[in-house]
C-alpha positions in Angstrom: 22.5 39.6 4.7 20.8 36.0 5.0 16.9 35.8 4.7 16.3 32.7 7.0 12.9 31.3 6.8 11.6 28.4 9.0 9.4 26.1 7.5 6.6 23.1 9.5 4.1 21.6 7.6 1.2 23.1 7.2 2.5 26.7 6.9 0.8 29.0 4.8 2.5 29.1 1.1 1.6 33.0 0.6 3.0 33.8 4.1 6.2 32.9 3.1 6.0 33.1 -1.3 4.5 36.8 -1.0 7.4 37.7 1.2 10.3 35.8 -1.2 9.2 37.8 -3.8 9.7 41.0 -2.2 12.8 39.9 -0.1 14.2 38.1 -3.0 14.7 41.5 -5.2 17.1 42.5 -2.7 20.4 41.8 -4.1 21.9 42.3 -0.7 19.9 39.7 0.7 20.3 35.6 0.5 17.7 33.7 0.8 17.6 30.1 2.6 15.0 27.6 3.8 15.4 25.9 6.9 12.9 23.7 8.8 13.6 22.2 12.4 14.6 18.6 11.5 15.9 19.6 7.6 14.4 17.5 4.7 11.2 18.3 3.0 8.4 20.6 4.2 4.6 20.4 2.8 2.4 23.6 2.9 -1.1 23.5 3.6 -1.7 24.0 0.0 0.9 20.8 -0.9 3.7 22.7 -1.9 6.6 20.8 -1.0 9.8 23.0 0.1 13.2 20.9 0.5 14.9 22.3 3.8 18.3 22.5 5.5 18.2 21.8 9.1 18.1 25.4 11.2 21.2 24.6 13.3 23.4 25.1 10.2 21.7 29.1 9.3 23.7 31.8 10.3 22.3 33.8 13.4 22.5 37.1 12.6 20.3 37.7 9.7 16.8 37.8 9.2 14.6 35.4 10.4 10.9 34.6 8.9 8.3 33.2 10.4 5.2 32.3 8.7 1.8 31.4 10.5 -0.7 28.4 8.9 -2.6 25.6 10.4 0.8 24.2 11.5 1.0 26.8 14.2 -1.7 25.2 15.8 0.3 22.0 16.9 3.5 23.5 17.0 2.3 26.0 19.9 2.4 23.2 22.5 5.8 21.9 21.0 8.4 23.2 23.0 11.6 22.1 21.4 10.2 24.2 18.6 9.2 27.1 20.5 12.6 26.9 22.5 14.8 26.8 19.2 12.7 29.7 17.8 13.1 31.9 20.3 17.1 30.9 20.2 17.1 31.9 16.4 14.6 34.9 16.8 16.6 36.3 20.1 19.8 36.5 18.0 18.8 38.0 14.6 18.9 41.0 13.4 15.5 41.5 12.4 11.9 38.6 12.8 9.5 39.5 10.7 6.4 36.9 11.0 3.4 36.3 9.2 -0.1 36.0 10.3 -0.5 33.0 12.9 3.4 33.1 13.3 3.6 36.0 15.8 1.4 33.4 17.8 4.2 31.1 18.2 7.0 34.3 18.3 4.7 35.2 21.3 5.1 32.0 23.2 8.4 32.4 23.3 8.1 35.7 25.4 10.5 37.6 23.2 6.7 39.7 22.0 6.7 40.6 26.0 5.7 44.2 26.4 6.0 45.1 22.7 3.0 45.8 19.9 2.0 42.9 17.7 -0.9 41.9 15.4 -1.9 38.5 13.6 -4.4 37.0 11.5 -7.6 38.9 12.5 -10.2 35.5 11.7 -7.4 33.9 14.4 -7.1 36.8 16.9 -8.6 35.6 19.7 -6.9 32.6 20.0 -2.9 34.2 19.2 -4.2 36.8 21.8 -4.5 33.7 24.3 -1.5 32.6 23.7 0.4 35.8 25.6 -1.4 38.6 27.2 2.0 40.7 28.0 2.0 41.3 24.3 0.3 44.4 23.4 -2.3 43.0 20.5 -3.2 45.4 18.3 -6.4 44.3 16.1 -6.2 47.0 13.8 -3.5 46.9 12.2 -1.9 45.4 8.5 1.2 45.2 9.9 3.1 46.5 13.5 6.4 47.1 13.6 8.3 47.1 17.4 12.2 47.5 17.5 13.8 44.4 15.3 10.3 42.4 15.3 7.4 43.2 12.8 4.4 41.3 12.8 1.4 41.3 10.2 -2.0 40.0 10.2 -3.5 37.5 7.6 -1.7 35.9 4.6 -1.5 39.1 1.8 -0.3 41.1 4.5 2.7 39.8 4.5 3.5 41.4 1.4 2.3 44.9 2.8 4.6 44.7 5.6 7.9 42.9 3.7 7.4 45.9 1.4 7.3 47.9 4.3 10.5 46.6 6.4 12.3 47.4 2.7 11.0 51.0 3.2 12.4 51.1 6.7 15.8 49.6 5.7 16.0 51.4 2.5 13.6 53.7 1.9 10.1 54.6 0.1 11.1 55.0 -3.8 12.6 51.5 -3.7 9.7 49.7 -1.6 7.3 51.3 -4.4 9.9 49.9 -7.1 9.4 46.3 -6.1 5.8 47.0 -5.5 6.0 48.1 -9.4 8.2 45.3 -10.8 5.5 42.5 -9.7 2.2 44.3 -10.2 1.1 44.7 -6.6 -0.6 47.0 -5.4 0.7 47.8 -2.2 -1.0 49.5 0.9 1.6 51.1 2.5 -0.7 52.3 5.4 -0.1 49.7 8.1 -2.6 50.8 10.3 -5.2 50.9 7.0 -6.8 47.0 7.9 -10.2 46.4 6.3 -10.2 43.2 7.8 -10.0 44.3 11.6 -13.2 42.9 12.1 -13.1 39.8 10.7 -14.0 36.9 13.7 -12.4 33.5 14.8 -12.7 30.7 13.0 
């Protein structure tokens, strides 16, 4: 199955590279790197990521959407929001990261379902779209095909957890193994639920 993961600049490089890690051990799944125009992407740490343009990834896969300071602008950017919710709509399985189920949300496709984010950014994804049922304590929330998680590491927690759901347990904890994390399988264990906005 393809691993599709849109890139911006400015997205968070452990959103997505904590997630590769863990998706990338899957020898079912492909990984690719696609961005909205193609060409090179730059994190908000400067890691530069070269990118195919989205309309050439397959649709029914599984997309990732990361979060980052590049969410910020990108929320008002509606040719991105529209192709997102195009892409998201017709795969398999969204999993996004952080301040990315803010922009998943502003699509509407979060409508009526459970979600979480970044907890030092919850009020303002919770602005974003108030049909989405917010959850603030949570490391990750899961909801038919979409799973959302809050800050950064927890991105990790939850890919290791959407293994567990499409595998099982034993070979969630084998990655977890194989690259030293130590994972908190608990998704509703958040010791950061009370972190405030920046």
């Amino acid at each position: 199955m393809d691993v599709n993961i849109l890139l911006f600049d400015n997205f968070e490089t452990l959103d997505v590279f904590g997630p590769v890690e863990i998706l990338g051990s899957v020898k079912e799944y492909d990984l690719h790197y696609y961005s909205q125009n193609g060409g090179e992407i730059v994190s908000a740490q400067n890691a530069t990521i070269l990118t195919k343009n989205i309309t050439s990834a397959s649709r029914d896969g599984i997309l990732v959407v990361p979060g980052g300071k590049g969410t910020r602008v990108l929320i008002n950017d509606l040719s991105f929001i529209n192709l997102l919710k195009e892409y998201a709509e017709q795969a398999r399985y969204c999993l996004s990261i952080c301040t990315g189920s803010a922009l998943l949300a502003k699509t509407g496709l979060l409508d009526c379902k459970k979600a979480t984010s970044n907890k030092k950014a919850f009020e303002w994804v919770r602005s974003i779209n108030s049909h989405v049922n917010w959850i603030r304590r949570a490391r990750w929330v899961a909801d038919g095909k979409f799973y959302t998680s809050s800050g950064v590491s927890a991105g990790m927690d939850m890919t290791l957890g959407f293994i567990k759901d499409r595998f099982n347990r034993q070979y969630a904890e084998e990655i977890a193994t194989h690259i030293e994390y130590i994972w908190n399988s608990d998704c509703t264990a958040d010791l950061f639920g009370q972190l405030g906005n920046y």
